[in-house]
N, C-alpha and C positions, 0 to 999 in steps of 0.2 A: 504493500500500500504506500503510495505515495505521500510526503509530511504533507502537500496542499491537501490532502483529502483529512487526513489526519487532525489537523489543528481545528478546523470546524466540530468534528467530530466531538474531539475533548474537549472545546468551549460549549459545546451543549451540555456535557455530562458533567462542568463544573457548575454552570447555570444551574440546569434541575440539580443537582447535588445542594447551592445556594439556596432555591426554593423550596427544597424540602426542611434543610434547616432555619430558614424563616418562620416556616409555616407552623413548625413544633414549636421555636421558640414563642409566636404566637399564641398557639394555644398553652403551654405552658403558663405566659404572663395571666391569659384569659382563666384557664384554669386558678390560680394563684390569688387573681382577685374575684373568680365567682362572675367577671362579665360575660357575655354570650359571645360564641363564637359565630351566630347571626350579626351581630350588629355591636360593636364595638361601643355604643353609649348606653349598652342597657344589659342588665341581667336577667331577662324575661326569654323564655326558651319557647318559641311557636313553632318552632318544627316538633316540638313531643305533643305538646296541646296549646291551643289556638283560643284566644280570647272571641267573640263573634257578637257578643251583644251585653250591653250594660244597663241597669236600671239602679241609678241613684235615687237616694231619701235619707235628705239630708237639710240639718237645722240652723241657718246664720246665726250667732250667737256672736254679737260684736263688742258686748263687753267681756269676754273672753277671746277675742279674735280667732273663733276655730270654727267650725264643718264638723258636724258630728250626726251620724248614726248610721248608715248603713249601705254597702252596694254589692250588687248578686250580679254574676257575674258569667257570663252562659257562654260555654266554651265546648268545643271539641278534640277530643283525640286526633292526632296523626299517627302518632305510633301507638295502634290498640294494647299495649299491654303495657305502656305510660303510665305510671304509678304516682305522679306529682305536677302540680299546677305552678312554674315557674314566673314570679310576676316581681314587678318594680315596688319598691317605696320609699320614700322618703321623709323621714322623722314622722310617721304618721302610729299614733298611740293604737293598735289594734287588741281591742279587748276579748274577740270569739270570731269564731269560722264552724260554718254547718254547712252540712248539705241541704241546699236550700229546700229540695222535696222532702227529704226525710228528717230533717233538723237533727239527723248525725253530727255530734262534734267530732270536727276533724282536726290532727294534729296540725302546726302551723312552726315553720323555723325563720326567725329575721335574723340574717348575718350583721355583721359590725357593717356598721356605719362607713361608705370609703368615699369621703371628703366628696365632692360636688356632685357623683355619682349616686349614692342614698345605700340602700340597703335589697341585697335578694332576700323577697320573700317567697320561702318553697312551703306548699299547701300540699299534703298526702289526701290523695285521692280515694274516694269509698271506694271499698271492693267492689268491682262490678263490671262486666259486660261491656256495659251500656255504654258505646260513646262519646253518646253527648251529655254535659256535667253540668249544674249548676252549683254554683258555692256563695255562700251569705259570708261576708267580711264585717263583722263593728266594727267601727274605727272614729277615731277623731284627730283632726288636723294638727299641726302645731301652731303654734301661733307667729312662728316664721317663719311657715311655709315658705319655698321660695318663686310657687307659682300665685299666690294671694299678696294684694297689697288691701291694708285696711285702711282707709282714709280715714282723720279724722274731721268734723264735724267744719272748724276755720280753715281745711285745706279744699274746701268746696266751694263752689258757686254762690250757695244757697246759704251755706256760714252755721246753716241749720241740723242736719242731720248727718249722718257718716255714710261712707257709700265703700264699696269693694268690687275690686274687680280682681280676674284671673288672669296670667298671658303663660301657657304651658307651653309655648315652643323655645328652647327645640324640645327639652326633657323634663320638663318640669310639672307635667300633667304628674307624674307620679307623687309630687306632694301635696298635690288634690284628692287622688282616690287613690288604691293597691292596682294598679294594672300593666297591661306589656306594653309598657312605654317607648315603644317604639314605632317610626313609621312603617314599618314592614309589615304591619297588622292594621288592618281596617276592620273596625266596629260598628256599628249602627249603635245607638242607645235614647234609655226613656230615661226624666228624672220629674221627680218634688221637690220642690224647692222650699223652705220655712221660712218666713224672714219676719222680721216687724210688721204689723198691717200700714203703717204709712210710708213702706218702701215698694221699690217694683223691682223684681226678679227680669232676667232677663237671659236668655242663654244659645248657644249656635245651635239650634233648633227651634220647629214650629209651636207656639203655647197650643195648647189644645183645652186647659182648664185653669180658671182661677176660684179658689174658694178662702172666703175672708171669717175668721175665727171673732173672738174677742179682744184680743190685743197682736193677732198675727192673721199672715197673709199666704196660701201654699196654691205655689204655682205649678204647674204639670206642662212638661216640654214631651218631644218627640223627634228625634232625626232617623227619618226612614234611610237614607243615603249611607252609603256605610263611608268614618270617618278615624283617621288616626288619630290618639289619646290626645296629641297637643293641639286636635282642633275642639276638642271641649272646652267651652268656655262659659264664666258665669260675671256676672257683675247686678251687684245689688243696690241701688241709691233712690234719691227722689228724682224721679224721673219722670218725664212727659213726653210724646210723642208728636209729630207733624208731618201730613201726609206728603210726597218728593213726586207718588205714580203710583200707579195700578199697583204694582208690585214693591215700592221702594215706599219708606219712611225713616226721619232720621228719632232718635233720642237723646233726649239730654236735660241737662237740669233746666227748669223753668225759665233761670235769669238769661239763660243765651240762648233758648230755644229760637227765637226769630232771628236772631244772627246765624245758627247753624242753617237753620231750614234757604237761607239766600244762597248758602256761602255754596251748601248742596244741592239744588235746583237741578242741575241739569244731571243728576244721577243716573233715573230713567232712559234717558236719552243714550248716556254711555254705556248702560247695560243691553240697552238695543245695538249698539255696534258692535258692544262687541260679540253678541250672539252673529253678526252677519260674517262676523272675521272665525269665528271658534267654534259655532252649532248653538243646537238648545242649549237653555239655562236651566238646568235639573234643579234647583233646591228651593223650588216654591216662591218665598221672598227674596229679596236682598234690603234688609235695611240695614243703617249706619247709628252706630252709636258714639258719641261726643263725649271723651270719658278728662276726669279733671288732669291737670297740667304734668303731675309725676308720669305721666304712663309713658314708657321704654323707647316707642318707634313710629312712626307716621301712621301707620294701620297694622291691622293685625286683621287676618283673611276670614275670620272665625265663620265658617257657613251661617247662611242665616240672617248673620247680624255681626258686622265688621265694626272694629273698635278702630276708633279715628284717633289721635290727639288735636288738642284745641288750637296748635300751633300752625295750624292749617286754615285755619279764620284770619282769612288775611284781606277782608271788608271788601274785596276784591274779585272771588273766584281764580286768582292767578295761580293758589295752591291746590286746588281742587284734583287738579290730573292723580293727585295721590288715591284716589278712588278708583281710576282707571284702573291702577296697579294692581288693588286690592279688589276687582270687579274680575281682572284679569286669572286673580286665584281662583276662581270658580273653578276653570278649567288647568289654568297646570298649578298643581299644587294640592287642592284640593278634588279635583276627579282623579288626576294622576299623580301621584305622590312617589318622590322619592323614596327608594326604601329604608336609607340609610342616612344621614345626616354627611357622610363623604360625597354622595352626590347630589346635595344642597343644589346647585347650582341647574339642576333637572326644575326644580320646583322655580327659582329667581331669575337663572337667566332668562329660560321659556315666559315668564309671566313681566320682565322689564321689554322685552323686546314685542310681547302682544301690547303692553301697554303704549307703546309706542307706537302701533302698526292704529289702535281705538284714538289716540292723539290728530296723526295722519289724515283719517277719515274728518275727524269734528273742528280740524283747526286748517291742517295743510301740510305738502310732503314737504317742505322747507323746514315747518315747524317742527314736524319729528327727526329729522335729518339734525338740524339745530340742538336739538335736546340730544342726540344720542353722543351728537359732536362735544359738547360742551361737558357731557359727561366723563370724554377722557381724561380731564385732567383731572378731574375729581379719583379715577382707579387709578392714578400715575402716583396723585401725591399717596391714595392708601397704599400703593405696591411697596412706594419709596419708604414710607415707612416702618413696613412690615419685614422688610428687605428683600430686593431683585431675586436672592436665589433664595427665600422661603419657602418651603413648601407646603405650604399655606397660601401661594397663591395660585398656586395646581387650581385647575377646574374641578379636577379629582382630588381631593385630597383622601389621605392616611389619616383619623382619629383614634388610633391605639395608644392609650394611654393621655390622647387630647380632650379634653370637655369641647362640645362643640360652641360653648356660649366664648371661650377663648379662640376659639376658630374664625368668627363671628366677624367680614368683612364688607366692603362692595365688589370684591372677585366676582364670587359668585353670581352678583347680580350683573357689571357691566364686563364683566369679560363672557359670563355666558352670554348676554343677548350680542357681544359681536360675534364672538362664532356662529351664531344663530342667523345673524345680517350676512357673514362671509358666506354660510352655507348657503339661503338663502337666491345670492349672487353666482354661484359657481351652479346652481341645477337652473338658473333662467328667470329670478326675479319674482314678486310678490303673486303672480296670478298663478304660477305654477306652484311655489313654497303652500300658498294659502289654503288650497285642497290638502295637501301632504298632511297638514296642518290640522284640521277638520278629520280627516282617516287614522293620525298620530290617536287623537282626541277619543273618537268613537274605538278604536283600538283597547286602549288600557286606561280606558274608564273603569274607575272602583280597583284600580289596582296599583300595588307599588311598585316600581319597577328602577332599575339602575342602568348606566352610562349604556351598558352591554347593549340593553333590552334595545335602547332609542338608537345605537350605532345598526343595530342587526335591522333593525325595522327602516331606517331608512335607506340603508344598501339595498335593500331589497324592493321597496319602493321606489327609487332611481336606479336600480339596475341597471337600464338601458341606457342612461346619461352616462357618456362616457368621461365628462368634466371630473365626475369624482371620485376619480383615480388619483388627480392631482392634491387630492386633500389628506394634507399630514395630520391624522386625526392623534396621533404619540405626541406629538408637539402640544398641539392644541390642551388636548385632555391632560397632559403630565408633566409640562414642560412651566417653571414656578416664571416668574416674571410678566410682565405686558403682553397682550396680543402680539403672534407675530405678525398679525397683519390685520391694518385698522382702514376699514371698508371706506372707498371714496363718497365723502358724508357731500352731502349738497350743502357748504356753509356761507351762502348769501346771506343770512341776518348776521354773520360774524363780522363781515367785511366791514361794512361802520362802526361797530364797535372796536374793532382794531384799530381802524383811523384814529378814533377818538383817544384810548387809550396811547397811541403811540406820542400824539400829539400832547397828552399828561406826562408819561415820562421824559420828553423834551422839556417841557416849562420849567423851567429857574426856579419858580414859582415867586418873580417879579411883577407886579402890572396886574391885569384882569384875570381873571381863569379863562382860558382858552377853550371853555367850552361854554358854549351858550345855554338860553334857555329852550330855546327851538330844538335844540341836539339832547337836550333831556327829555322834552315833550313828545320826542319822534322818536327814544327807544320802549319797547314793550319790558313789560315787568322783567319776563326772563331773559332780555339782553343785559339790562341792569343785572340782573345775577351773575349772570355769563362777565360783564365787566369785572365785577365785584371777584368773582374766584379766578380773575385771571391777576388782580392786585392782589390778591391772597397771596398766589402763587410765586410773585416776582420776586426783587429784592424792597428788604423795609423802605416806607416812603417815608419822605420829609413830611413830618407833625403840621406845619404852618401850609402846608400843600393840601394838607389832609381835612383842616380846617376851613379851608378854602370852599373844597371839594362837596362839605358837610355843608353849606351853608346853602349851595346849590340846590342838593339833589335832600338834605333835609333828613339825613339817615339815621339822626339822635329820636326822634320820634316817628319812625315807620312801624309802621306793625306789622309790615310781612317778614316770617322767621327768616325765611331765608337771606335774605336784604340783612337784616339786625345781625346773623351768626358771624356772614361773610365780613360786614362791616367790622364787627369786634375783633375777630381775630387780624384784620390789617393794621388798628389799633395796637392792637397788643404785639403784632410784630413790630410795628413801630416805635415799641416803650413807652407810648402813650399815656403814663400813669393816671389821668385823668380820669383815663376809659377803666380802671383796672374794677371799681365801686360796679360801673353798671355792668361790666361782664358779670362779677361776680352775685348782683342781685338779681341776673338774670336765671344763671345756672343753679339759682338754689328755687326757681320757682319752677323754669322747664325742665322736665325729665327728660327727654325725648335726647337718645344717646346721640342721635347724629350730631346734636350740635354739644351737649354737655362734654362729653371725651375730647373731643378737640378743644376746646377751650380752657377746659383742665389741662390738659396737656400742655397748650403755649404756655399757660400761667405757671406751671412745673418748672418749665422750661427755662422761666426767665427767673435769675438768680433773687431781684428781689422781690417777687412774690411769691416764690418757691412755698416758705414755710407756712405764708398765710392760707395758700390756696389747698395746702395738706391739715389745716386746721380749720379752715372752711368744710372740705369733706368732713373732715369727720365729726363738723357739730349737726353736717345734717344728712348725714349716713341714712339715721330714724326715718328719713320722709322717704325716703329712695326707693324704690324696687329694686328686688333680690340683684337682678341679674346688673344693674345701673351701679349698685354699690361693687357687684363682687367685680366688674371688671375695671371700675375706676381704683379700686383698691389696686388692683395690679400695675396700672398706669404711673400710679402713683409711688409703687414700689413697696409699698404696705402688706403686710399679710393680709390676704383675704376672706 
């Protein structure tokens, strides 16, 4: 045999010889800590027995801030002779387990606790045959859960009463109820809700019943649709309703309900698009809920009834597209769901790049073009951050031994939807992608599936295209850093805003500001933004420039978030101390991480507000959500 035949040879048997020792070591560590060899952020085992339908009853208790009494939980065998129900939890106080027909008590083991992970809970299964099980769980919450934020009474609208809400993605349904906390499982489920009679229950499913007690109020949901564990969601406050369309109405407290219901208006309108882009809308309603100012992120998909934050009120409609986004969940994310939290980017990028396609349609292709454009530098400076050869900014990533809320980027969102745009472009552009699209959709509805599932399905649905041969899908999918190639965006609304800005970093900043009022009045909100993050991005400006600048365009009193974040952080790169009070009052009223992490960060960053800005978090840690405190704690260098 010749050594050229030879050396291919041995590099394969030293490769699989590598993969085989990975794959042990893997299970080993899996083994070691009890995680599943499914799914790397959970220790719930669905290949032995399968979770398939929930029915919580369960009582709000807000002067103890806990969820208490009980959830049955109706599962199947896959391996018929499966002897144990393997499920998630976290810090959740569980008092008894029975077989919910036979009120058998069944043995029950909670391993230690392993830090942001929770604990497996293994349930011994009744002797029996029969392979489909149900089990009764008691249980009650802890009171810092990390999927529950309790509001108190002056961190509300209404000043009056306390309100709660859930956000269990990725993993954190498990410190809501005992289940397989993973998305590779899809559930259907019923719940009762208990709460005070002068609050309203609200959850991602349809009410079917409300009955009012003496001093409480018990609400009865239903999601026929089958859903994975972190789209359960609950939020309980004074709440009132206003109708958006046939199908759509928002919620929120009294005092800003006629501000929500303007700001929301054209809801309807974009759930019709996008069913013309993606198919039916399977989940009955879509309404929006307006939840108070701590909450984590722009929207949260929850079916049913999508949780907004209030930083989207921008008297304007100029923020609204975030609804698109979360309209957009309907179908990737929540029909088709990732199965794993490493292929995140199945669920974000597929649903940033629809949202953009429902933009297109309602505004113009410039204007989606413009947004997808403007968005690279927003994944440039997260790559720069994270670092170019991260691998964490893989489309694909590895979470062995990662919590996925630390994984937790804009990768996944704007590097998936360009690959999405590049693919898109190489099989012939929107009219040919858009079926693919719609057949993707109808395909693995109700189902979770990974990279593999959507590489095999569309090979095989462009088969005949011989373009995509040329696609380095190894690159694409594994390869840590920026797009290797960033689709030709139509950016005609850039081009004046370039002039303009080039024309600011020219100025002395002597004499007039060189930019009129005309050339403020003829840019659109989101150019202003687009300007704004590209001053972000450059080098510090001069303070007296900057002052200039503010008096124009009036940035100290704007109420679109976007505008206020951009603006502070060019502030704070500039030393601005002036500015440092209202960052700072700003970040301890908004939660909403996109702009809080950055802004803690510059403030870290710069020596002298290091200490204050580490003594700022931690006086108000208490108001924060789990996931808000546990990653600025890491930012910040703290234990978390």
């Amino acid at each position: 045999m010749s050594t050229k035949l030879k050396l291919p040879i041995l590099s394969l048997v030293l490769n699989l010889e590598l993969e085989v020792i990975l794959s042990i070591k893997f299970y080993r560590i899996m083994e070691k800590t009890g995680l599943s060899p499914i799914d790397p952020s959970s220790f719930s085992r669905p290949d032995l027995a399968v979770v398939t339908d929930i029915f919580l009853n369960l009582v709000v208790n807000f002067e103890k801030k806990i969820l208490s009494g009980h959830v049955i939980l109706s599962a199947s065998k896959v391996e018929p002779t499966v002897n144990e129900l393997v499920l998630d939890a976290f810090k959740l106080n569980i008092s008894g387990v029975t077989d919910s027909e036979t009120k058998e008590k069944l043995n029950f083991k909670l391993s230690d606790h392993l830090h942001e992970f929770g604990s497996k809970l293994t349930i011994q299964l009744p002797k029996s045959e029969v392979s489909k099980i149900k089990i009764c769980i008691e249980y009650e919450t802890s009171p810092d859960a990390s999927s529950l934020q309790w509001i108190a009474p002056e961190a509300t609208a209404g000043k009056k009463h306390p309100f709660l809400f859930s956000q269990c993605e990725p993993t954190h349904a498990r410190s809501f109820l005992p289940c397989q906390d993973t998305p590779s499982v899809k559930q259907t489920y019923k719940a009762s809700i208990t709460a005070p009679k002068e609050l309203t229950s609200l959850m991602s499913a349809i009410q079917e019943d409300t009955k009012v007690f003496e001093d409480t109020k018990q609400a009865q949901f239903i999601q026929k649709v089958p859903v994975p564990s972190y789209l359960i969601a609950l939020a309980v406050g004074a709440l009132v309703s206003k109708k958006l369309g046939p199908r759509c109405q928002v919620w929120a407290e009294n005092e800003i309900i006629e501000e929500c219901a303007y700001e929301f208006a054209d809801t309807e309108h974009q759930l019709k698009t996008a069913e013309e882009i993606c198919g039916p809308y399977e989940w009955g309603i879509y309404d929006l809920l307006v939840l108070p100012p701590s909450f984590p992120y722009g929207g949260m998909e929850n079916p049913c009834l999508t949780f907004v934050t209030p930083t989207l009120l921008a008297g304007d409609r100029s923020l609204a597209n975030v609804v698109a986004h979360e309209i957009a969940h309907s179908w990737t994310g929540n029909l088709i769901t990732n199965k794993s939290f490493e292929h995140f980017w199945l669920n974000e990028g597929f649903t940033v790049f629809t949202e953009r396609k429902i933009k297109g349609r309602l505004e113009s292709p410039q204007s989606q073009d413009f947004d997808a454009y403007t968005s690279i530098s927003e994944l440039k400076e997260c790559i720069d951050r994270i670092g170019n050869d991260s691998p964490l900014t893989q489309l694909v990533v590895d979470l062995k031994g990662v919590h996925p809320d630390e994984a937790f980027s804009r990768v996944p969102y704007e590097k998936g939807q360009t690959f999405l745009r590049y693919l898109e472009s190489i099989v012939g552009g929107p009219t040919v992608f858009e079926p693919f699209l719609r057949s993707y959709f109808q395909t693995f509805k109700y189902k979770s599936i990974d990279t593999d599932d959507f590489k095999r399905f569309f090979d095989n649905y462009f088969k005949d295209v011989s373009a995509i041969k040329s696609i380095d899908w190894k690159t694409w999918l594994y390869a840590p850093g920026m797009p290797p190639i960033i689709p030709d965006y139509d950016i005609s609304l850039a081009v004046k805003c370039n002039e303009l800005l080039d024309t600011f970093y020219k100025w002395n900043g002597e004499g007039a500001i060189p930019i009129s009022i005309d050339d403020k009045d003829n840019l659109s909100t989101n150019q202003i933004i687009y300007c704004l993050q590209k001053l972000s991005g450059s080098e510090a400006q001069n303070i007296e420039k900057l002052k200039r600048l503010n008096e124009l365009f009036k940035f100290d009193g704007v109420k679109n978030a976007e505008i206020k974040f951009r603006w502070l952080r060019i502030c704070l790169k500039a030393q601005w101390e002036d500015k440092v009070e209202d960052a700072l009052n700003w970040i301890n009223v908004v939660g909403r991480m996109k702009y809080v992490r950055p802004l803690y960060r510059d403030l870290f960053e710069w020596q002298v507000t290091k200490n204050r800005v580490v003594d700022n978090f931690k006086s108000n840690r208490k108001n924060m959500m789990h996931v808000t405190a546990y990653v600025l704690a890491k930012d910040l260098k703290l234990e978390a």
